[in-house]
N, CA, C and O atoms as a printed pandas DataFrame, in Angstrom:
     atom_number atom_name residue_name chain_id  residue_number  x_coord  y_coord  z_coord
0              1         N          UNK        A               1    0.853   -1.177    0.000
1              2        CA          UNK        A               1    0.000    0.000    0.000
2              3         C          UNK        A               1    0.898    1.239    0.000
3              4         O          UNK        A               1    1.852    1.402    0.760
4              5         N          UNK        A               2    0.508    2.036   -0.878
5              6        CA          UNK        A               2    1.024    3.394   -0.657
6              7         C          UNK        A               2    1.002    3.853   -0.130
7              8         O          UNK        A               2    0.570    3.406    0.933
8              9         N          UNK        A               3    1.471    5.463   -0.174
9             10        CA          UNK        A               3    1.789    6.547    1.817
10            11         C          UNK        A               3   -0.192    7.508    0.892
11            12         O          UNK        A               3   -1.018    8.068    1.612
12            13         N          UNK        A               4   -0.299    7.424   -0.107
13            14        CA          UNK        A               4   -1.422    7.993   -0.121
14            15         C          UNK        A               4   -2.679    6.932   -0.100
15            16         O          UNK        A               4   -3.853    7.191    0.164
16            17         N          UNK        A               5   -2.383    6.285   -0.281
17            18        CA          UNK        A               5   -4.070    4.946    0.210
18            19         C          UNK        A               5   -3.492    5.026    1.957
19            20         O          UNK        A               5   -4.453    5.170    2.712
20            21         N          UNK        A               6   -2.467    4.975    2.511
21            22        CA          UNK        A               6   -2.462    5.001    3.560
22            23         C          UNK        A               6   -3.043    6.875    4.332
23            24         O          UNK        A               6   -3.724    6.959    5.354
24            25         N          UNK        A               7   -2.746    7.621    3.844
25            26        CA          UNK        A               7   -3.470    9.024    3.846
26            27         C          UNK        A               7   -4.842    8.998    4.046
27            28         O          UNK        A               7   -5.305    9.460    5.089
28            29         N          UNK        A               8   -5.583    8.503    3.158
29            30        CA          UNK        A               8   -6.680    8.512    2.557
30            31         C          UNK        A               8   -7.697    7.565    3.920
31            32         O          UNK        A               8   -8.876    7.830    4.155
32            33         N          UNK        A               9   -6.939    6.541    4.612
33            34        CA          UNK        A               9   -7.299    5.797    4.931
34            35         C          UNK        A               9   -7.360    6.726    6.410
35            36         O          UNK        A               9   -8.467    6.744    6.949
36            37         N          UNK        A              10   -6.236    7.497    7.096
37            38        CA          UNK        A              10   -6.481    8.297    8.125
38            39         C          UNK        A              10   -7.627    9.286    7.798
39            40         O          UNK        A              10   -8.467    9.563    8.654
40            41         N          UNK        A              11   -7.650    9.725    6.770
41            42        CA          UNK        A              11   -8.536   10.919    6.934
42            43         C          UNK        A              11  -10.016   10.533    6.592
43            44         O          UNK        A              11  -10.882   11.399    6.711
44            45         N          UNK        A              12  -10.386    9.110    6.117
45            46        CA          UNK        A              12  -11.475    9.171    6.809
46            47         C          UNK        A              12  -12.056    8.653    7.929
47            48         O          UNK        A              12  -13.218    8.561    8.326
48            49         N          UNK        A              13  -10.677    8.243    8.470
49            50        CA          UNK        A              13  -10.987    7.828    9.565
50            51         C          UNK        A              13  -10.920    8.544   10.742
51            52         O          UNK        A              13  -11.329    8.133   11.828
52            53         N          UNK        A              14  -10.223    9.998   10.457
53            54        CA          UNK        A              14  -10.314   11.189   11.834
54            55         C          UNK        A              14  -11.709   11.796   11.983
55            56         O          UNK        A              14  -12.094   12.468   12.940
56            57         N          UNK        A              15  -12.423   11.454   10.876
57            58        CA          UNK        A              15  -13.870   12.242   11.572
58            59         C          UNK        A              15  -14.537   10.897   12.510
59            60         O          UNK        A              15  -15.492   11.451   13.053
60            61         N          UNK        A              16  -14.544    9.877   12.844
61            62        CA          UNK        A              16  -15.017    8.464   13.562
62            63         C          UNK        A              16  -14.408    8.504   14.603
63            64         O          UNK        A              16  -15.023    8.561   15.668
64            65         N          UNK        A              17  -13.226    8.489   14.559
65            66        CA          UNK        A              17  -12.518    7.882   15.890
66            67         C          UNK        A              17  -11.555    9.510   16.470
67            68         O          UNK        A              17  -11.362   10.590   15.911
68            69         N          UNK        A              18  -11.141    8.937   17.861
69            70        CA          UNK        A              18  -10.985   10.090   18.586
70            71         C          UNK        A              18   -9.058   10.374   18.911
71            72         O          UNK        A              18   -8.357   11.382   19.008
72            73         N          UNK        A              19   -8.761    8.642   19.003
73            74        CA          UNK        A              19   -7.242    8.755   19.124
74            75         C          UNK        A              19   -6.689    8.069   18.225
75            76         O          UNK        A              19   -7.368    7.488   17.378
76            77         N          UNK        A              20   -5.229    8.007   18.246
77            78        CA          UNK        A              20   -4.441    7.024   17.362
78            79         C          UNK        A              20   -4.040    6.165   17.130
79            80         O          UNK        A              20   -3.390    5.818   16.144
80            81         N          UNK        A              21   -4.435    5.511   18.231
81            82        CA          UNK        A              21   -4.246    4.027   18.817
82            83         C          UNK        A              21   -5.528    3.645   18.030
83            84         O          UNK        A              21   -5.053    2.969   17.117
84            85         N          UNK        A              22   -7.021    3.679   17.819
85            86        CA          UNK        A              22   -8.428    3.637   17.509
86            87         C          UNK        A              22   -8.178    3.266   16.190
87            88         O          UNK        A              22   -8.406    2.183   15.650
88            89         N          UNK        A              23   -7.545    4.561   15.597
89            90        CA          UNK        A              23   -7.250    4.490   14.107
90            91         C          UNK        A              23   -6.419    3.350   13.259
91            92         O          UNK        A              23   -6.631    2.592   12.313
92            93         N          UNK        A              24   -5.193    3.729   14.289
93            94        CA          UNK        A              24   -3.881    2.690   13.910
94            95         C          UNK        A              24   -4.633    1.210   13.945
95            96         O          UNK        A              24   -4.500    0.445   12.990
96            97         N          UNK        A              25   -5.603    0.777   15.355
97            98        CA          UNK        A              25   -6.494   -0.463   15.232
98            99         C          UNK        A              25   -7.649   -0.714   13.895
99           100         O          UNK        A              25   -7.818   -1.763   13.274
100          101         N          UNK        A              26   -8.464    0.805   13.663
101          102        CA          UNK        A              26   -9.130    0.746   12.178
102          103         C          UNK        A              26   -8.515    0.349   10.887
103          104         O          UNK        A              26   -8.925   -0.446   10.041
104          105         N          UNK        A              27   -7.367    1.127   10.923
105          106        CA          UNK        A              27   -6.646    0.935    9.862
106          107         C          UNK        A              27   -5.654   -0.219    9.628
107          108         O          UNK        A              27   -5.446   -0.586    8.472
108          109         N          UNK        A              28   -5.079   -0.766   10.585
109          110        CA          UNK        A              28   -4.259   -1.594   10.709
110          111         C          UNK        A              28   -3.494   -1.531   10.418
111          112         O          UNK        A              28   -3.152   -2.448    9.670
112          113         N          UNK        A              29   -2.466   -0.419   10.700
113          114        CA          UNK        A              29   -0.951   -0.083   10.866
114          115         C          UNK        A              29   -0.864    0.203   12.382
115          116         O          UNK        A              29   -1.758    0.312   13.221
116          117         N          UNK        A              30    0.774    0.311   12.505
117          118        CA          UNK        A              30    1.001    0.398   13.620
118          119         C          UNK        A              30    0.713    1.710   14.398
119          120         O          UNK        A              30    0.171    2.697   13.901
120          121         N          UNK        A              31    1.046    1.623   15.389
121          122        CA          UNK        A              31    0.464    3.562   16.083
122          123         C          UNK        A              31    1.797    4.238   15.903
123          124         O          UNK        A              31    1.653    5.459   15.959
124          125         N          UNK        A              32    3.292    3.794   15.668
125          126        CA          UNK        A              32    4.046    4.722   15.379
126          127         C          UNK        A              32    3.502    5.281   13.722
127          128         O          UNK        A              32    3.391    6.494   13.544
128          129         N          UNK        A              33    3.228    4.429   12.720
129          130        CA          UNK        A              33    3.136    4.843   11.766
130          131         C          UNK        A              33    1.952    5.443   11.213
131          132         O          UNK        A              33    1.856    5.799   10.038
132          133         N          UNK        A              34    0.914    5.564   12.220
133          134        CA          UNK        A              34   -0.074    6.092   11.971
134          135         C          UNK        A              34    0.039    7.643   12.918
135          136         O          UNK        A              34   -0.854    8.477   12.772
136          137         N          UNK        A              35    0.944    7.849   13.654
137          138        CA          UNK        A              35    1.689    9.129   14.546
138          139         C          UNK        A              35    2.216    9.864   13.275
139          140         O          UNK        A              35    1.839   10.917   12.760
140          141         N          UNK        A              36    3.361    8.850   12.868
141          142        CA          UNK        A              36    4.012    9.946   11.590
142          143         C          UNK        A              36    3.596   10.083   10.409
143          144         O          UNK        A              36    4.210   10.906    9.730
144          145         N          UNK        A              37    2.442    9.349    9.765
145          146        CA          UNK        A              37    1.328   10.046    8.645
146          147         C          UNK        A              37    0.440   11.307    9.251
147          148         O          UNK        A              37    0.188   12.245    8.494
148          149         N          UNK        A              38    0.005   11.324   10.508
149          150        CA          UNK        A              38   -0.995   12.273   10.907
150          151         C          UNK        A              38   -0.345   13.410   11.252
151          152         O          UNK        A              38   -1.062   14.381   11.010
152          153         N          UNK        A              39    0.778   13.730   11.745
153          154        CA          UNK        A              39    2.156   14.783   11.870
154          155         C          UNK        A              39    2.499   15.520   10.582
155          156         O          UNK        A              39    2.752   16.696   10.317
156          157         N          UNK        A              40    2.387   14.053    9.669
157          158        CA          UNK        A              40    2.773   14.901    8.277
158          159         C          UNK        A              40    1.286   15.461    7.681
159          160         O          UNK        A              40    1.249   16.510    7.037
160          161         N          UNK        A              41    0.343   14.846    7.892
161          162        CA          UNK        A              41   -1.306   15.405    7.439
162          163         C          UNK        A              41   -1.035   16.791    8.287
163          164         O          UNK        A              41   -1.002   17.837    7.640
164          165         N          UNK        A              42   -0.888   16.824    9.366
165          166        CA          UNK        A              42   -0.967   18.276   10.115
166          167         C          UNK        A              42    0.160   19.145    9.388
167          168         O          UNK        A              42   -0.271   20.095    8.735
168          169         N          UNK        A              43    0.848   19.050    9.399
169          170        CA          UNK        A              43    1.788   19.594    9.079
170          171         C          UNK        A              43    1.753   19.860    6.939
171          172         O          UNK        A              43    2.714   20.012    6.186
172          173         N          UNK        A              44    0.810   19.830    6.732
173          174        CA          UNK        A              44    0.227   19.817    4.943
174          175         C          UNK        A              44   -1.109   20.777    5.934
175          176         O          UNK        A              44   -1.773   21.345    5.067
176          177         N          UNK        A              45   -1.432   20.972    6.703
177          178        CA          UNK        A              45   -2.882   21.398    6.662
178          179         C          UNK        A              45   -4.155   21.119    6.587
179          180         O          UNK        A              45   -5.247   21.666    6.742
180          181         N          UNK        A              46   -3.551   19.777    6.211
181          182        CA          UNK        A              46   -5.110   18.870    5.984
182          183         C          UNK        A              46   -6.032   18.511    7.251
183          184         O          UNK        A              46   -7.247   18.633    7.400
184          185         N          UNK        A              47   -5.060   18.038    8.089
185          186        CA          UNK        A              47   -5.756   18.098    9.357
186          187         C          UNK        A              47   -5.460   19.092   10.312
187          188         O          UNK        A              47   -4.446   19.787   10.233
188          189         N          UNK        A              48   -6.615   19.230   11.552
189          190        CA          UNK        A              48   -5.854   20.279   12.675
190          191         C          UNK        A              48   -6.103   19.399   13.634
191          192         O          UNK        A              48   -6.454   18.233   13.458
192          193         N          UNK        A              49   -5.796   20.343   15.414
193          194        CA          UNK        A              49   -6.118   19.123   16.783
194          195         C          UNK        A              49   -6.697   20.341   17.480
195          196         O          UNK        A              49   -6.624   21.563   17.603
196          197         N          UNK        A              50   -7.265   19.323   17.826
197          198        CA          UNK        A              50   -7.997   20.425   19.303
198          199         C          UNK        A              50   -8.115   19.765   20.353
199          200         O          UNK        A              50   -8.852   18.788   20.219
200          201         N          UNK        A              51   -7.599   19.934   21.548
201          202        CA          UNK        A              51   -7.973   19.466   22.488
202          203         C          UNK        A              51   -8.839   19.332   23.493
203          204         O          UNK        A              51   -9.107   20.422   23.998
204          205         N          UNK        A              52   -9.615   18.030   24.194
205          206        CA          UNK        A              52  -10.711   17.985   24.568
206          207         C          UNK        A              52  -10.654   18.766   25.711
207          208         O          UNK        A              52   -9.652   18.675   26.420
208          209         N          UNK        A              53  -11.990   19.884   26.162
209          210        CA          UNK        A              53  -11.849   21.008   26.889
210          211         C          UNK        A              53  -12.269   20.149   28.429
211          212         O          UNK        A              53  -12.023   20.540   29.570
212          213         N          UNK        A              54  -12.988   18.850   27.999
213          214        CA          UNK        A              54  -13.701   18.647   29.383
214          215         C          UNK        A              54  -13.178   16.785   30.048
215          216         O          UNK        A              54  -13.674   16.125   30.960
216          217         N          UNK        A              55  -11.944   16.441   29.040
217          218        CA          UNK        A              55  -11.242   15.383   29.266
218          219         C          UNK        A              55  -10.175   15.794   30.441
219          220         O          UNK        A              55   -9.521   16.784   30.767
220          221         N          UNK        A              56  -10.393   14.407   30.898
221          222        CA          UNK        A              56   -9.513   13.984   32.006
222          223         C          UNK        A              56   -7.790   13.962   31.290
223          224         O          UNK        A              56   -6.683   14.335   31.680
224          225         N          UNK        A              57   -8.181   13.492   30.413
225          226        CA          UNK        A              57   -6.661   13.343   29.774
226          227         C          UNK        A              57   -6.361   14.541   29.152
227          228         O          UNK        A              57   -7.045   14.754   28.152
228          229         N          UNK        A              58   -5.829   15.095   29.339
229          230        CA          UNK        A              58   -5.256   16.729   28.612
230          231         C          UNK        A              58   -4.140   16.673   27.516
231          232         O          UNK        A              58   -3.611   17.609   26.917
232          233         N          UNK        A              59   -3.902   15.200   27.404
233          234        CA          UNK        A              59   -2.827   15.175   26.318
234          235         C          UNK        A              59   -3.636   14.344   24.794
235          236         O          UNK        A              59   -3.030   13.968   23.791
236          237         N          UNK        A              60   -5.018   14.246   25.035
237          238        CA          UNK        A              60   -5.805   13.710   24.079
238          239         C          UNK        A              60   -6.194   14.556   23.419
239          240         O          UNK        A              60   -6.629   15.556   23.989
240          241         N          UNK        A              61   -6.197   14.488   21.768
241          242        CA          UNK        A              61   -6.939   15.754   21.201
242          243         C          UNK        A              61   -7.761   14.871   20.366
243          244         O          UNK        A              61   -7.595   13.671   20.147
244          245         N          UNK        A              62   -8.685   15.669   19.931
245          246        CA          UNK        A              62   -9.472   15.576   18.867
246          247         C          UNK        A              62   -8.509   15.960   17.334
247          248         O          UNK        A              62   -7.638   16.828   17.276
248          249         N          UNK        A              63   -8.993   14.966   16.060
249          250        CA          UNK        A              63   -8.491   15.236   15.081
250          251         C          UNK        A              63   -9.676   15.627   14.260
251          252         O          UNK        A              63  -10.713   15.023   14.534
252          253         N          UNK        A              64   -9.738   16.707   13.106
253          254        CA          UNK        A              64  -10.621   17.289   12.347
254          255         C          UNK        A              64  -10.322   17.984   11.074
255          256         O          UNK        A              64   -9.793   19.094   11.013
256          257         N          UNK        A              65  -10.758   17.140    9.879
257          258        CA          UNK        A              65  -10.333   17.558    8.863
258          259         C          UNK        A              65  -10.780   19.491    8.406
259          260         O          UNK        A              65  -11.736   20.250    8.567
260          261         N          UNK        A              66   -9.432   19.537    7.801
261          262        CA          UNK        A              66   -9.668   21.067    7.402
262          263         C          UNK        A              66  -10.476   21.340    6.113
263          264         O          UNK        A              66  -10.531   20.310    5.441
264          265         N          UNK        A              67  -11.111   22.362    5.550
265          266        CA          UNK        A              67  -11.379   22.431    4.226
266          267         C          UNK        A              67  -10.398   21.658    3.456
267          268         O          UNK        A              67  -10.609   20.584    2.891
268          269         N          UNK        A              68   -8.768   22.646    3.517
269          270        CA          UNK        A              68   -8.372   21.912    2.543
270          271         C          UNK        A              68   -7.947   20.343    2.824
271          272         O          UNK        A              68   -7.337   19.675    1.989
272          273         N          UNK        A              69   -8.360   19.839    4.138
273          274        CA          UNK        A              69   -8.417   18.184    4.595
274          275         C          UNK        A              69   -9.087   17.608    3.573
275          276         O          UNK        A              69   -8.583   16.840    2.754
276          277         N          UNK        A              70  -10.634   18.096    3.616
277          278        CA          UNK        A              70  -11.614   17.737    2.881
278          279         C          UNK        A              70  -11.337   17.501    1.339
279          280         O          UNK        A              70  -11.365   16.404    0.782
280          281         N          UNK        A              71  -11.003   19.001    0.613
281          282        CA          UNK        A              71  -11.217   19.107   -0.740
282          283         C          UNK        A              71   -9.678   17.717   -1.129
283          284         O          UNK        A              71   -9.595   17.224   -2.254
284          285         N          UNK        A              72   -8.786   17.375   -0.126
285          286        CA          UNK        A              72   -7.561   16.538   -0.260
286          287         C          UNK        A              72   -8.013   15.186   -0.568
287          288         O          UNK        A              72   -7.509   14.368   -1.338
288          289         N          UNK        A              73   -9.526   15.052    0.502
289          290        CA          UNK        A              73   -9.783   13.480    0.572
290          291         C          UNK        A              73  -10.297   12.690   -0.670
291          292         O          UNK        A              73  -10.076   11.629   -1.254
292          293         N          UNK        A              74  -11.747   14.654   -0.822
293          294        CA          UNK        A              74  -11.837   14.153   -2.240
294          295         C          UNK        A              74  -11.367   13.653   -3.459
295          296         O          UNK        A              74  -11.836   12.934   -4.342
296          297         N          UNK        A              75  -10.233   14.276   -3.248
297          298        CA          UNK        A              75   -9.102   13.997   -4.622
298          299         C          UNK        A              75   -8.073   12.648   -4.579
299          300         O          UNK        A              75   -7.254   12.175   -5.368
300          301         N          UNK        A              76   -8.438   12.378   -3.568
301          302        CA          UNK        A              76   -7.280   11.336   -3.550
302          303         C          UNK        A              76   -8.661   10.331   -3.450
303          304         O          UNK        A              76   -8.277    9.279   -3.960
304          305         N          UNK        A              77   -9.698   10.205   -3.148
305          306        CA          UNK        A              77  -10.987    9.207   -3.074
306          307         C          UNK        A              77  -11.161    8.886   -4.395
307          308         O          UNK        A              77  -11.300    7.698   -4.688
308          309         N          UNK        A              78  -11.186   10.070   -5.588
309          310        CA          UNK        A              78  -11.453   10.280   -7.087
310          311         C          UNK        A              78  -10.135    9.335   -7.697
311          312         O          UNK        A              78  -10.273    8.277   -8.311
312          313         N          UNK        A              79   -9.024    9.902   -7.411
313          314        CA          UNK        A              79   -8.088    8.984   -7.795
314          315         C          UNK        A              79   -7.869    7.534   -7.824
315          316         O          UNK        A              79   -7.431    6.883   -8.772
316          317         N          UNK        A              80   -8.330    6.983   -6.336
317          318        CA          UNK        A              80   -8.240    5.922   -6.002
318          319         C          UNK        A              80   -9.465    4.998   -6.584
319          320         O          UNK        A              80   -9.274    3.840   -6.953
320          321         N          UNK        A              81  -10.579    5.560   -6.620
321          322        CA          UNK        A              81  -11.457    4.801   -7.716
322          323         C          UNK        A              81  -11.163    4.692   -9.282
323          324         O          UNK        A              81  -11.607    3.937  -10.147
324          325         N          UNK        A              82  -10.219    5.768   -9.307
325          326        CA          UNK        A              82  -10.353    5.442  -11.159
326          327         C          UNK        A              82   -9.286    4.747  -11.182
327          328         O          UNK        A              82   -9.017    4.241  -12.271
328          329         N          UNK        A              83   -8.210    4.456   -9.867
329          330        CA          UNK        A              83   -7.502    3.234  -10.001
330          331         C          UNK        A              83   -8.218    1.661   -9.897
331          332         O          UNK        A              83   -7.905    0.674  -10.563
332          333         N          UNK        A              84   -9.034    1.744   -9.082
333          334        CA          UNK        A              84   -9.519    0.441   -8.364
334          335         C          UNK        A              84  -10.422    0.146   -9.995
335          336         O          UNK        A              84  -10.125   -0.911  -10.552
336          337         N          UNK        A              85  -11.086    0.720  -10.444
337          338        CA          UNK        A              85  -11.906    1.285  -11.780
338          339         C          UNK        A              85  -11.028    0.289  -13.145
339          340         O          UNK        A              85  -11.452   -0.519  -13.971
340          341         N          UNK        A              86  -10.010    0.698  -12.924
341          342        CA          UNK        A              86   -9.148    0.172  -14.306
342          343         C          UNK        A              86   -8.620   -1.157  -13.560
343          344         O          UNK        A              86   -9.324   -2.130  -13.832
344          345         N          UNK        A              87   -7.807   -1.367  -12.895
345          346        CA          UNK        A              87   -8.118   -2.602  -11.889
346          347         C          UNK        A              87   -8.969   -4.207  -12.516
347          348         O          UNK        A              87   -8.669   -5.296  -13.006
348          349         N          UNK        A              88  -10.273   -3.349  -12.052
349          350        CA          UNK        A              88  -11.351   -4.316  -12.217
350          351         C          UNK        A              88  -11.634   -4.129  -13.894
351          352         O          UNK        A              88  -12.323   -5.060  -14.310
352          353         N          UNK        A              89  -11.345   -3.364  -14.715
353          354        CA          UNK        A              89  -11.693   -3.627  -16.089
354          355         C          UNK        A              89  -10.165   -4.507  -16.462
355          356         O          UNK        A              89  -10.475   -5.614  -16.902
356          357         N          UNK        A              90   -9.185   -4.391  -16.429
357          358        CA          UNK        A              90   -8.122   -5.460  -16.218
358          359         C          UNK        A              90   -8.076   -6.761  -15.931
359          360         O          UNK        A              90   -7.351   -7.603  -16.462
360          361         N          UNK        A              91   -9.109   -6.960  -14.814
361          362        CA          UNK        A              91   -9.400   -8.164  -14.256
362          363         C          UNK        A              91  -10.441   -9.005  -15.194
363          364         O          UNK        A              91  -10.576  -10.209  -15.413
364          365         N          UNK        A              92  -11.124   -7.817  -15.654
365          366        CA          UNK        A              92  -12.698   -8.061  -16.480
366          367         C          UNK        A              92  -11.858   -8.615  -17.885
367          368         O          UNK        A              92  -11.980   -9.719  -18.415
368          369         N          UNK        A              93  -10.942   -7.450  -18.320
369          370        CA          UNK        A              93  -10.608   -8.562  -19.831
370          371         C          UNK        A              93   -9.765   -9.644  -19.620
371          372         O          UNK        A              93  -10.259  -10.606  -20.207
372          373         N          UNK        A              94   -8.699   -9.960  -19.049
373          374        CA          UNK        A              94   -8.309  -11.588  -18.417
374          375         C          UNK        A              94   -8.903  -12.073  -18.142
375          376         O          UNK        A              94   -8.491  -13.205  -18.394
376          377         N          UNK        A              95  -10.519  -12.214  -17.343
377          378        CA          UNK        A              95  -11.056  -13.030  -16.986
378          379         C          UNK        A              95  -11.367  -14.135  -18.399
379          380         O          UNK        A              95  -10.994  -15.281  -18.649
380          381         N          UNK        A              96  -12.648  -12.663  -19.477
381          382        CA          UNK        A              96  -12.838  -13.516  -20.364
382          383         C          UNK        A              96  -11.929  -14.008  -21.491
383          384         O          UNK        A              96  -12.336  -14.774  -22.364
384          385         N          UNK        A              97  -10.512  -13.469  -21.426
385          386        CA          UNK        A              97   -9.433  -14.139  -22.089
386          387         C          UNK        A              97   -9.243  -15.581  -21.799
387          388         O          UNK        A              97   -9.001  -16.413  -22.673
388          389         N          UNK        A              98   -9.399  -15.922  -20.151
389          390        CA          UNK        A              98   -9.103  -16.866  -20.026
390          391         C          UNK        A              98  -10.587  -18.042  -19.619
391          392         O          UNK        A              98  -10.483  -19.125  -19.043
392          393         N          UNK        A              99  -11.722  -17.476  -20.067
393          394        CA          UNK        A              99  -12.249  -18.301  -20.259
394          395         C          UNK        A              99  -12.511  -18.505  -22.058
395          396         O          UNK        A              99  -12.829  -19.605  -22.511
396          397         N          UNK        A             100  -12.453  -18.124  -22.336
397          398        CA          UNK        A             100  -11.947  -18.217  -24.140
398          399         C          UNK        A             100  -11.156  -19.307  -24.143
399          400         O          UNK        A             100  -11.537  -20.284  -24.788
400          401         N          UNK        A             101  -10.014  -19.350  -23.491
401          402        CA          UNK        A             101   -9.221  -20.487  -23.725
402          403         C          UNK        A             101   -9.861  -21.622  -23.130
403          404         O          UNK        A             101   -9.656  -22.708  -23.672
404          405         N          UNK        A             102  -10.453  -21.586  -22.316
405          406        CA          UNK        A             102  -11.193  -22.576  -21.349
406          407         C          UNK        A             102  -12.098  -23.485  -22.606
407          408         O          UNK        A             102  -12.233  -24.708  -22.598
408          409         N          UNK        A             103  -12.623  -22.598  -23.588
409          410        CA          UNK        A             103  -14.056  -23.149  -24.414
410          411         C          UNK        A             103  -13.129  -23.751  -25.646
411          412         O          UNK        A             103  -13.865  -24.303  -26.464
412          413         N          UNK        A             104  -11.798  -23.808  -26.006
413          414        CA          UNK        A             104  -11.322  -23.947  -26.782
414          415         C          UNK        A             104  -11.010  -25.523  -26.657
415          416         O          UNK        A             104  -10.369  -26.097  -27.537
């Protein structure tokens, strides 16, 4: 998997879940590597933090995509279907290639 299907995969997962441990478990990478994709998302703008005003834990924040979070996800969501898109038409003409040979 790429660092942008891996992107793609945090940011829709910061509007659901609250920490990085949650995510890193959604997503199934580790929590260091889901620390240093979301560092680098913050650090692009895509995401911001806020921290919870009425948590016990004061070192927990909330993650929340920015506009330009948003207009990012879209584009990389668009991308990733017209990959997955050609993919499955790939799959679609080998299939009946190889049932062609099958009838032969």
């Amino acid at each position: 998997m790429n660092q942008e299907e891996i992107e793609l995969k945090i940011l829709r997962s910061v509007d659901k879940v609250t920490s990085q441990r949650t995510i890193a478990d959604e997503i199934g990478y580790s929590l260091g590597k889901v620390n240093y994709v979301l560092k680098n998302l913050i650090d692009k703008g895509l995401i911001k933090t806020q921290r919870f005003v009425n948590s016990e834990n004061k070192i927990q924040y909330k993650y929340l995509l920015t506009p330009k979070g948003i207009k990012e996800k879209i584009e990389i969501t668009e991308k990733f279907i017209a990959i997955k898109k050609a993919e499955y038409d790939e799959l679609q003409k080998e299939l009946e290639v190889l049932q062609g040979l099958g009838e032969n």
